[in-house]
VOVO-979618 format. One record per residue (C-alpha): residue number from 1; chain; y negated, x negated, z. Coordinates in Angstrom, 2 decimals. Example, Ala and Ser with C-alpha at 12.3 -4.5 7.8 and 13.67 -1.06 7.14 Angstrom:
BEGIN
1,A,4.50,-12.30,7.80
2,A,1.06,-13.67,7.14
END
This chain:
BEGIN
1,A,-10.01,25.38,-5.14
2,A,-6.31,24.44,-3.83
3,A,-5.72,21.02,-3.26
4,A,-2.74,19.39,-4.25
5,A,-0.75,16.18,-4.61
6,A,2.55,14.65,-4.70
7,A,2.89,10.76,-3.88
8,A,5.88,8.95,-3.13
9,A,7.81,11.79,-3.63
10,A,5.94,13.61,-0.74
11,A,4.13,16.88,-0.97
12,A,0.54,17.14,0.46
13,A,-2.25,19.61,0.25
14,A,-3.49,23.16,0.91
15,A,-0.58,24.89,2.63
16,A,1.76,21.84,3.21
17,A,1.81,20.64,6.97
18,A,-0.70,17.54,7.65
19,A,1.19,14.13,6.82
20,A,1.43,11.54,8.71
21,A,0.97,7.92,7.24
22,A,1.95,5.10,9.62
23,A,-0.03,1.99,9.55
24,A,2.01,-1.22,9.30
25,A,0.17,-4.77,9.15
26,A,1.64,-8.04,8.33
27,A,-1.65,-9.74,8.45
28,A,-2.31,-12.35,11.26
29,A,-6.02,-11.50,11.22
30,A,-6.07,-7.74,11.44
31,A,-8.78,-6.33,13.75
32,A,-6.05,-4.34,15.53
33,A,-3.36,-7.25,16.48
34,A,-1.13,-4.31,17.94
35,A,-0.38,-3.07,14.61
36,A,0.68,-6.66,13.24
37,A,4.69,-6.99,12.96
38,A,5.12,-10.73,13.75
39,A,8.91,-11.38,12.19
40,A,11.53,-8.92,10.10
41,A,13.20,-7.92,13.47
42,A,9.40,-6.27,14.70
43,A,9.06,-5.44,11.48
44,A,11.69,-3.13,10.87
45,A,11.70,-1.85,14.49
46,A,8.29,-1.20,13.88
47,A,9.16,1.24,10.65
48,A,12.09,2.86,12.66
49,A,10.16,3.77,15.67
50,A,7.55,5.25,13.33
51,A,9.95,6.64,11.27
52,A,11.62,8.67,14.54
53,A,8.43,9.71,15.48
54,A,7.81,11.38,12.28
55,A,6.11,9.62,9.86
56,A,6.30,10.68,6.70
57,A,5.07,7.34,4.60
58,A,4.91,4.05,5.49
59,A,1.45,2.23,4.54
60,A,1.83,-1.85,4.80
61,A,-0.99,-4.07,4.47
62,A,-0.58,-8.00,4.21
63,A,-4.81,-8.82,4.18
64,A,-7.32,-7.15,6.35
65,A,-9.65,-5.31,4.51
66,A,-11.78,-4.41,7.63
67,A,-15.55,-5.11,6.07
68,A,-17.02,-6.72,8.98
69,A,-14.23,-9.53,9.22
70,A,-14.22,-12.59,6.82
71,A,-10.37,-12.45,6.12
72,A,-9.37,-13.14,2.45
73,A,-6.56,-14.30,1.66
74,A,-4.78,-15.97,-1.77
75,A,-3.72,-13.09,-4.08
76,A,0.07,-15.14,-4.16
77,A,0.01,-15.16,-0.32
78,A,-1.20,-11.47,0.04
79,A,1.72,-10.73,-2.89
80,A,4.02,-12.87,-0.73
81,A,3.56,-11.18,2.06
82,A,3.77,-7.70,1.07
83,A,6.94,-8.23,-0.81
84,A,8.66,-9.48,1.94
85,A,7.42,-6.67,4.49
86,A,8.18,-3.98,2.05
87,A,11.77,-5.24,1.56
88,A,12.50,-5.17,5.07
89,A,10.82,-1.84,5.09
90,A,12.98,-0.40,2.62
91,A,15.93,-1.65,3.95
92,A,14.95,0.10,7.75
93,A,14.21,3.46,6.68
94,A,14.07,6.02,3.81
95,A,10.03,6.82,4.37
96,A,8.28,6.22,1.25
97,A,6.19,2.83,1.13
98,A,2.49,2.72,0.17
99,A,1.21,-1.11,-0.44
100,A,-2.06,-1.07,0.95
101,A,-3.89,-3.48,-1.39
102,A,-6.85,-3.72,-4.01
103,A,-5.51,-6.20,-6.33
104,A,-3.53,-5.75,-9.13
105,A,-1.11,-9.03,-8.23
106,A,0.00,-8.08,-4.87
107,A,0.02,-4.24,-6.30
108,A,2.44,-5.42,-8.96
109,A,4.53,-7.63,-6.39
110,A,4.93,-4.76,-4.29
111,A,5.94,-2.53,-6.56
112,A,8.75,-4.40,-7.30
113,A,9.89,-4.99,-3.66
114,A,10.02,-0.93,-3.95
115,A,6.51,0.39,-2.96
116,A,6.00,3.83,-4.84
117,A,2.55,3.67,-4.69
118,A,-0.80,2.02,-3.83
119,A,-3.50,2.82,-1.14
120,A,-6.46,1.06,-2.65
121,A,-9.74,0.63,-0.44
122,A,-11.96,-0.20,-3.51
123,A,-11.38,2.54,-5.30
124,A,-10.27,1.09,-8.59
125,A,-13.44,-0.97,-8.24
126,A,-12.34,-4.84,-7.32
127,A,-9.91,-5.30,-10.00
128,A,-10.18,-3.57,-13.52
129,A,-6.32,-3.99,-14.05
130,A,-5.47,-1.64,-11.07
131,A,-6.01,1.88,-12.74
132,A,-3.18,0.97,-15.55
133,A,-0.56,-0.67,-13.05
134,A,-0.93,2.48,-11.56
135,A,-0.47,4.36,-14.14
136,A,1.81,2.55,-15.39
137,A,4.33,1.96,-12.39
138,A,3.45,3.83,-9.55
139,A,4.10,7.06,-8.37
140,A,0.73,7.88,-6.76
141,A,-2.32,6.47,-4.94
142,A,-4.68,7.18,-2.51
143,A,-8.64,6.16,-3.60
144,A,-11.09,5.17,-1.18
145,A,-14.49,5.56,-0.97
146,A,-16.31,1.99,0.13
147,A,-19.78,0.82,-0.02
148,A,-20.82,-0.51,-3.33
149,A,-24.65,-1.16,-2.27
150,A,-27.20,-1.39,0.67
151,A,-29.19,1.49,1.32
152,A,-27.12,4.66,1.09
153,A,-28.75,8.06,2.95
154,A,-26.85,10.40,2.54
155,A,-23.16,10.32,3.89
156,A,-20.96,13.21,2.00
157,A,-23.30,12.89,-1.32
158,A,-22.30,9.00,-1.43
159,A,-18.99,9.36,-0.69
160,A,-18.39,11.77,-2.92
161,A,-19.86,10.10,-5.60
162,A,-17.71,7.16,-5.26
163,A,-14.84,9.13,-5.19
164,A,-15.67,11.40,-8.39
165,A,-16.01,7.62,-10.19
166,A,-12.80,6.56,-8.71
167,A,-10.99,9.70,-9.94
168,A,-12.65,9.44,-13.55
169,A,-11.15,6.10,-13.51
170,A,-7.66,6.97,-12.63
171,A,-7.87,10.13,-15.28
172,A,-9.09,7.70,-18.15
173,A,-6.01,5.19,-17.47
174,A,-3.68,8.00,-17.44
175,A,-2.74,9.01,-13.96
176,A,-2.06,11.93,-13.75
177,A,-4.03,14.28,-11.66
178,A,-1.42,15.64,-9.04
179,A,-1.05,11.99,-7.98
180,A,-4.28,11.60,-6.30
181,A,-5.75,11.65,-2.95
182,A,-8.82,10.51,-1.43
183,A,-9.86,9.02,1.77
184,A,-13.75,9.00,2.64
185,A,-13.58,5.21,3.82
186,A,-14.57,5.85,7.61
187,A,-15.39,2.16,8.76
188,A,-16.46,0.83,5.05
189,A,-20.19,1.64,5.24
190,A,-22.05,-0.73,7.14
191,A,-25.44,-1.54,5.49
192,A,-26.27,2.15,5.19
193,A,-30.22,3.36,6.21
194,A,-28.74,5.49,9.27
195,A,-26.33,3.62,11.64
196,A,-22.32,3.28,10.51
197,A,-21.20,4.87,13.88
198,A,-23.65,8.01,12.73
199,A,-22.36,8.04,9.41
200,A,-18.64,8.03,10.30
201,A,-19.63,10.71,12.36
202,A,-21.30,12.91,9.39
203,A,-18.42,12.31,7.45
204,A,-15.79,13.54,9.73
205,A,-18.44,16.49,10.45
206,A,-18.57,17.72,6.94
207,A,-15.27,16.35,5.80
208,A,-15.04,20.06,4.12
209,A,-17.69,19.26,1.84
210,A,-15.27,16.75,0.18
211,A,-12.81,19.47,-1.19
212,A,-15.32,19.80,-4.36
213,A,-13.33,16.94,-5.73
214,A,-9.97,18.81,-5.69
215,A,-7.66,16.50,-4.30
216,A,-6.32,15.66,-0.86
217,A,-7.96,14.23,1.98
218,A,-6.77,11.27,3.71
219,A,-8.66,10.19,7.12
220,A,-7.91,6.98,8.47
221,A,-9.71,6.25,11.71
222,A,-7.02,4.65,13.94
223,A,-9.10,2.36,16.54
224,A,-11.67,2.03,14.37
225,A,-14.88,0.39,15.03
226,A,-17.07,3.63,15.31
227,A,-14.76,4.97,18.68
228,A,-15.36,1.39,19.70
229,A,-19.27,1.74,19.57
230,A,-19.30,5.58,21.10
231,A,-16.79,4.29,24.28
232,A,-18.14,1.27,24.98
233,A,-14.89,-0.19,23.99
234,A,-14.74,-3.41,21.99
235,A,-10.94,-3.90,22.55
236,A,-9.26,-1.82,19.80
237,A,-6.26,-1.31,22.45
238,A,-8.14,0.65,24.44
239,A,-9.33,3.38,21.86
240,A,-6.20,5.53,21.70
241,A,-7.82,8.10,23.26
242,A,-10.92,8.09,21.28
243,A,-8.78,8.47,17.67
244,A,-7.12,11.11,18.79
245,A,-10.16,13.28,19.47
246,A,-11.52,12.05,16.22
247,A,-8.14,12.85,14.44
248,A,-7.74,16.09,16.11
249,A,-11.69,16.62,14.49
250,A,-10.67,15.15,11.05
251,A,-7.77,17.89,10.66
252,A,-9.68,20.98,12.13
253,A,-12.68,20.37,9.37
254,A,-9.64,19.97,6.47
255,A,-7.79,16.79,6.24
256,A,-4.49,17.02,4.60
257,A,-3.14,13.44,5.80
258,A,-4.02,11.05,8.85
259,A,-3.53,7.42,8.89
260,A,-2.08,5.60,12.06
261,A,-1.24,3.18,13.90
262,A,0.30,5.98,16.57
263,A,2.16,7.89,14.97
264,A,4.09,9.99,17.53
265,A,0.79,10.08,19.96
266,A,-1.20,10.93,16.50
267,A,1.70,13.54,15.92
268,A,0.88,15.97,18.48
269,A,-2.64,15.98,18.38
270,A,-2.31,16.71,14.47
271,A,-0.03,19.49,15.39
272,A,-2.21,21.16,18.17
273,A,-5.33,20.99,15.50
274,A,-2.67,22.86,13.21
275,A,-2.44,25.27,15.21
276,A,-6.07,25.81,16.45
277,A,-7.22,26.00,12.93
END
Protein backbone atom coordinates (compact mmCIF):
# COMPACT_ATOMS: atom_id res chain seq x y z
CA UNK A 1 0.00 0.00 0.00
CA UNK A 2 1.71 3.48 -1.13
CA UNK A 3 1.23 6.19 1.07
CA UNK A 4 0.43 9.45 -0.06
CA UNK A 5 -0.53 13.03 0.76
CA UNK A 6 -0.38 16.52 -0.27
CA UNK A 7 -0.85 19.36 2.50
CA UNK A 8 -0.09 22.84 2.18
CA UNK A 9 0.82 22.41 -1.13
CA UNK A 10 3.65 19.97 -0.08
CA UNK A 11 4.13 16.46 -1.29
CA UNK A 12 4.73 13.65 1.32
CA UNK A 13 4.75 9.93 1.27
CA UNK A 14 6.25 6.70 -0.12
CA UNK A 15 9.05 7.87 -2.41
CA UNK A 16 9.09 11.65 -1.55
CA UNK A 17 12.14 12.68 0.73
CA UNK A 18 11.18 12.84 4.65
CA UNK A 19 9.70 16.45 5.48
CA UNK A 20 10.64 18.42 7.85
CA UNK A 21 7.98 20.36 10.01
CA UNK A 22 9.45 23.07 12.27
CA UNK A 23 7.91 23.60 15.58
CA UNK A 24 7.07 27.22 16.41
CA UNK A 25 5.34 28.14 19.91
CA UNK A 26 3.83 31.34 20.90
CA UNK A 27 2.65 29.97 24.13
CA UNK A 28 4.22 31.33 27.43
CA UNK A 29 3.64 27.97 29.12
CA UNK A 30 5.08 25.48 26.68
CA UNK A 31 7.06 22.64 28.30
CA UNK A 32 9.97 23.50 25.96
CA UNK A 33 10.46 27.48 26.66
CA UNK A 34 13.28 27.33 23.86
CA UNK A 35 10.80 26.91 21.24
CA UNK A 36 8.58 29.98 22.49
CA UNK A 37 9.10 33.20 20.14
CA UNK A 38 8.68 36.02 22.73
CA UNK A 39 7.87 39.22 20.22
CA UNK A 40 7.35 39.48 16.11
CA UNK A 41 11.14 40.27 15.73
CA UNK A 42 11.98 36.40 17.43
CA UNK A 43 9.23 35.42 15.80
CA UNK A 44 10.02 35.87 12.37
CA UNK A 45 13.76 35.23 12.92
CA UNK A 46 12.66 32.20 14.34
CA UNK A 47 10.70 31.09 10.86
CA UNK A 48 13.73 32.36 8.75
CA UNK A 49 16.37 30.46 10.51
CA UNK A 50 14.14 27.40 10.18
CA UNK A 51 13.24 28.20 6.94
CA UNK A 52 17.28 28.32 5.82
CA UNK A 53 17.78 25.27 7.45
CA UNK A 54 15.27 23.54 5.43
CA UNK A 55 12.09 23.28 6.72
CA UNK A 56 9.58 22.56 4.63
CA UNK A 57 6.27 23.70 6.84
CA UNK A 58 5.97 25.78 9.53
CA UNK A 59 3.72 24.29 12.53
CA UNK A 60 2.69 27.26 15.17
CA UNK A 61 1.03 26.56 18.29
CA UNK A 62 -0.42 29.41 20.61
CA UNK A 63 -1.66 26.75 23.77
CA UNK A 64 0.33 23.88 25.04
CA UNK A 65 -1.26 20.82 24.49
CA UNK A 66 1.43 18.80 26.42
CA UNK A 67 -1.06 16.31 28.61
CA UNK A 68 0.74 16.41 31.75
CA UNK A 69 0.65 20.37 32.05
CA UNK A 70 -2.57 22.24 33.18
CA UNK A 71 -2.32 25.02 30.43
CA UNK A 72 -5.69 26.03 28.84
CA UNK A 73 -6.17 28.87 27.58
CA UNK A 74 -9.48 31.11 26.27
CA UNK A 75 -10.41 29.91 22.74
CA UNK A 76 -10.33 34.12 21.77
CA UNK A 77 -6.82 34.29 23.34
CA UNK A 78 -5.54 30.98 21.71
CA UNK A 79 -7.33 32.55 18.25
CA UNK A 80 -5.55 35.80 19.14
CA UNK A 81 -2.53 34.50 19.38
CA UNK A 82 -2.24 32.34 16.49
CA UNK A 83 -3.44 34.98 14.15
CA UNK A 84 -0.96 37.24 15.04
CA UNK A 85 2.05 34.60 14.89
CA UNK A 86 0.87 33.30 11.63
CA UNK A 87 0.79 36.80 10.08
CA UNK A 88 4.19 37.50 10.96
CA UNK A 89 4.95 34.06 9.74
CA UNK A 90 3.64 34.61 6.45
CA UNK A 91 5.10 37.74 6.01
CA UNK A 92 8.95 36.06 6.92
CA UNK A 93 8.92 33.24 4.67
CA UNK A 94 7.10 31.32 1.88
CA UNK A 95 6.99 27.77 4.04
CA UNK A 96 3.55 26.67 4.30
CA UNK A 97 1.84 27.30 7.85
CA UNK A 98 0.11 24.53 9.82
CA UNK A 99 -2.00 26.02 12.98
CA UNK A 100 -1.44 23.60 15.51
CA UNK A 101 -4.79 23.66 17.37
CA UNK A 102 -7.93 21.44 18.32
CA UNK A 103 -10.58 23.94 18.26
CA UNK A 104 -12.56 24.99 15.63
CA UNK A 105 -12.29 29.01 16.72
CA UNK A 106 -8.64 29.41 16.72
CA UNK A 107 -8.68 26.85 13.53
CA UNK A 108 -10.97 29.30 11.79
CA UNK A 109 -8.89 32.47 13.03
CA UNK A 110 -5.92 31.01 11.65
CA UNK A 111 -7.04 30.19 8.61
CA UNK A 112 -7.72 33.50 7.86
CA UNK A 113 -4.33 34.94 9.00
CA UNK A 114 -3.22 32.37 6.04
CA UNK A 115 -2.64 28.91 7.70
CA UNK A 116 -3.34 26.18 4.93
CA UNK A 117 -4.02 23.68 7.22
CA UNK A 118 -4.52 22.28 10.75
CA UNK A 119 -2.39 19.86 12.93
CA UNK A 120 -5.00 18.68 15.36
CA UNK A 121 -3.85 16.60 18.54
CA UNK A 122 -7.42 15.30 19.26
CA UNK A 123 -8.03 13.86 16.34
CA UNK A 124 -11.29 15.47 15.34
CA UNK A 125 -12.35 14.43 18.83
CA UNK A 126 -12.54 17.84 21.15
CA UNK A 127 -14.62 19.83 18.91
CA UNK A 128 -17.33 18.31 16.51
CA UNK A 129 -17.11 21.47 14.21
CA UNK A 130 -13.41 20.74 13.25
CA UNK A 131 -13.89 17.95 10.53
CA UNK A 132 -16.14 20.53 8.30
CA UNK A 133 -13.81 23.71 8.79
CA UNK A 134 -11.48 21.46 7.46
CA UNK A 135 -13.12 20.44 4.88
CA UNK A 136 -14.37 23.28 4.21
CA UNK A 137 -11.25 25.73 4.25
CA UNK A 138 -8.22 24.00 4.63
CA UNK A 139 -5.92 22.45 2.50
CA UNK A 140 -4.92 19.45 4.66
CA UNK A 141 -4.40 18.16 8.21
CA UNK A 142 -2.45 16.05 10.15
CA UNK A 143 -4.66 13.66 12.85
CA UNK A 144 -3.32 12.58 15.99
CA UNK A 145 -3.74 9.77 17.90
CA UNK A 146 -4.32 10.78 21.90
CA UNK A 147 -5.62 8.92 24.77
CA UNK A 148 -9.33 8.82 25.01
CA UNK A 149 -9.42 6.41 28.23
CA UNK A 150 -7.36 4.79 31.12
CA UNK A 151 -6.25 1.44 30.64
CA UNK A 152 -4.95 0.93 27.11
CA UNK A 153 -2.48 -2.42 26.54
CA UNK A 154 -1.65 -2.54 23.61
CA UNK A 155 0.38 0.38 21.93
CA UNK A 156 0.09 0.05 17.85
CA UNK A 157 -3.58 -1.69 18.20
CA UNK A 158 -4.75 1.60 20.19
CA UNK A 159 -3.22 3.91 18.20
CA UNK A 160 -4.34 2.66 15.30
CA UNK A 161 -7.67 2.50 16.28
CA UNK A 162 -7.86 6.06 17.10
CA UNK A 163 -6.51 6.95 14.02
CA UNK A 164 -8.88 4.66 11.72
CA UNK A 165 -11.86 6.78 13.80
CA UNK A 166 -10.14 9.97 13.12
CA UNK A 167 -9.83 9.23 9.38
CA UNK A 168 -13.59 7.95 9.15
CA UNK A 169 -14.33 11.27 10.52
CA UNK A 170 -12.46 13.38 8.13
CA UNK A 171 -13.89 11.02 5.05
CA UNK A 172 -17.59 11.53 6.32
CA UNK A 173 -17.13 15.53 6.40
CA UNK A 174 -15.65 15.46 3.07
CA UNK A 175 -11.91 15.70 3.18
CA UNK A 176 -10.60 14.32 0.85
CA UNK A 177 -8.34 11.41 1.29
CA UNK A 178 -4.91 12.64 -0.21
CA UNK A 179 -5.07 15.36 2.47
CA UNK A 180 -4.37 13.25 5.39
CA UNK A 181 -1.61 12.30 7.59
CA UNK A 182 -1.27 10.81 10.85
CA UNK A 183 0.94 11.16 13.78
CA UNK A 184 0.87 8.28 16.54
CA UNK A 185 0.73 10.94 19.47
CA UNK A 186 4.20 9.98 21.15
CA UNK A 187 3.85 11.83 24.62
CA UNK A 188 -0.23 11.70 24.71
CA UNK A 189 -0.61 8.36 26.54
CA UNK A 190 -0.07 8.59 30.05
CA UNK A 191 -2.60 6.48 32.04
CA UNK A 192 -1.83 3.42 29.92
CA UNK A 193 -1.37 -0.30 31.93
CA UNK A 194 2.47 -0.40 30.78
CA UNK A 195 4.56 2.77 31.51
CA UNK A 196 4.29 5.96 28.82
CA UNK A 197 8.16 5.95 28.38
CA UNK A 198 7.60 1.99 27.30
CA UNK A 199 4.85 2.76 25.17
CA UNK A 200 6.49 5.63 23.23
CA UNK A 201 9.05 3.24 22.83
CA UNK A 202 6.68 0.39 21.19
CA UNK A 203 5.35 2.85 19.06
CA UNK A 204 8.43 4.16 17.49
CA UNK A 205 9.48 0.27 17.41
CA UNK A 206 6.64 -0.82 15.26
CA UNK A 207 5.87 2.51 13.71
CA UNK A 208 5.61 0.17 10.37
CA UNK A 209 2.67 -1.44 11.66
CA UNK A 210 0.85 1.94 11.22
CA UNK A 211 1.04 1.95 7.30
CA UNK A 212 -2.31 -0.33 7.38
CA UNK A 213 -4.08 2.96 7.56
CA UNK A 214 -2.68 4.29 4.22
CA UNK A 215 -1.65 7.62 4.92
CA UNK A 216 1.52 9.36 6.04
CA UNK A 217 3.28 9.21 9.13
CA UNK A 218 4.15 12.14 11.11
CA UNK A 219 6.50 11.59 14.36
CA UNK A 220 6.84 14.33 16.61
CA UNK A 221 9.17 13.62 19.50
CA UNK A 222 11.28 16.82 19.81
CA UNK A 223 12.44 16.87 23.68
CA UNK A 224 9.77 15.04 24.63
CA UNK A 225 9.12 13.71 27.99
CA UNK A 226 9.97 9.96 27.24
CA UNK A 227 14.02 11.01 26.24
CA UNK A 228 13.63 12.95 29.45
CA UNK A 229 12.77 9.76 31.57
CA UNK A 230 15.44 7.32 29.58
CA UNK A 231 18.47 10.23 30.16
CA UNK A 232 17.82 11.21 33.33
CA UNK A 233 17.15 14.57 31.93
CA UNK A 234 14.27 16.67 33.24
CA UNK A 235 15.47 19.90 31.46
CA UNK A 236 14.00 19.66 27.91
CA UNK A 237 17.27 21.74 26.76
CA UNK A 238 19.33 19.14 27.38
CA UNK A 239 17.61 16.33 25.24
CA UNK A 240 18.87 17.28 21.77
CA UNK A 241 20.79 14.46 21.63
CA UNK A 242 18.29 12.02 22.77
CA UNK A 243 15.57 13.20 19.77
CA UNK A 244 17.84 12.79 17.38
CA UNK A 245 18.51 9.11 18.05
CA UNK A 246 14.83 8.71 18.45
CA UNK A 247 14.21 10.65 15.12
CA UNK A 248 16.90 8.92 13.32
CA UNK A 249 14.72 5.51 14.75
CA UNK A 250 11.31 7.05 13.77
CA UNK A 251 12.50 7.43 9.96
CA UNK A 252 14.44 4.05 9.61
CA UNK A 253 11.05 2.04 10.78
CA UNK A 254 8.93 4.43 8.04
CA UNK A 255 8.07 7.89 8.98
CA UNK A 256 7.38 10.15 6.14
CA UNK A 257 7.59 13.57 8.22
CA UNK A 258 9.39 14.63 11.59
CA UNK A 259 8.33 17.38 13.77
CA UNK A 260 10.96 19.83 15.37
CA UNK A 261 12.03 22.14 17.23
CA UNK A 262 15.74 21.63 15.43
CA UNK A 263 15.32 21.69 12.35
CA UNK A 264 18.80 21.92 10.74
CA UNK A 265 20.32 19.50 13.68
CA UNK A 266 17.00 17.26 12.96
CA UNK A 267 17.97 17.71 9.17
CA UNK A 268 20.94 15.64 9.02
CA UNK A 269 20.08 12.98 11.15
CA UNK A 270 16.80 12.54 8.90
CA UNK A 271 19.08 12.49 5.97
CA UNK A 272 21.70 9.91 7.27
CA UNK A 273 18.50 7.51 8.25
CA UNK A 274 17.61 8.18 4.43
CA UNK A 275 20.30 6.89 3.44
CA UNK A 276 20.81 3.86 5.80
CA UNK A 277 17.39 2.68 4.99
Amino acid sequence: MTAYARVGGVEIGDGFPVRLMGAINVSPESFYAGSVAASEAALARLAEQMAAEGADLLDIGAMSTAPYLTTEISEDEEAGRLASAIAVVRRAVPQPVSADTKRSGPARAALDAGAQMINDVSGLRSDPCMASLIAERADGAILMASETAPGAQEPVATVRELLGQSLRAARAAGVPEDRLVVDPGIGFFRRATIPWHAWDCTILRQLGELRTLGRPILVGLSRKSFIGHLLGQSDPSQRLPGSLAATAAAVLNGAHMIRTHDVGATRDAVRMAEALR
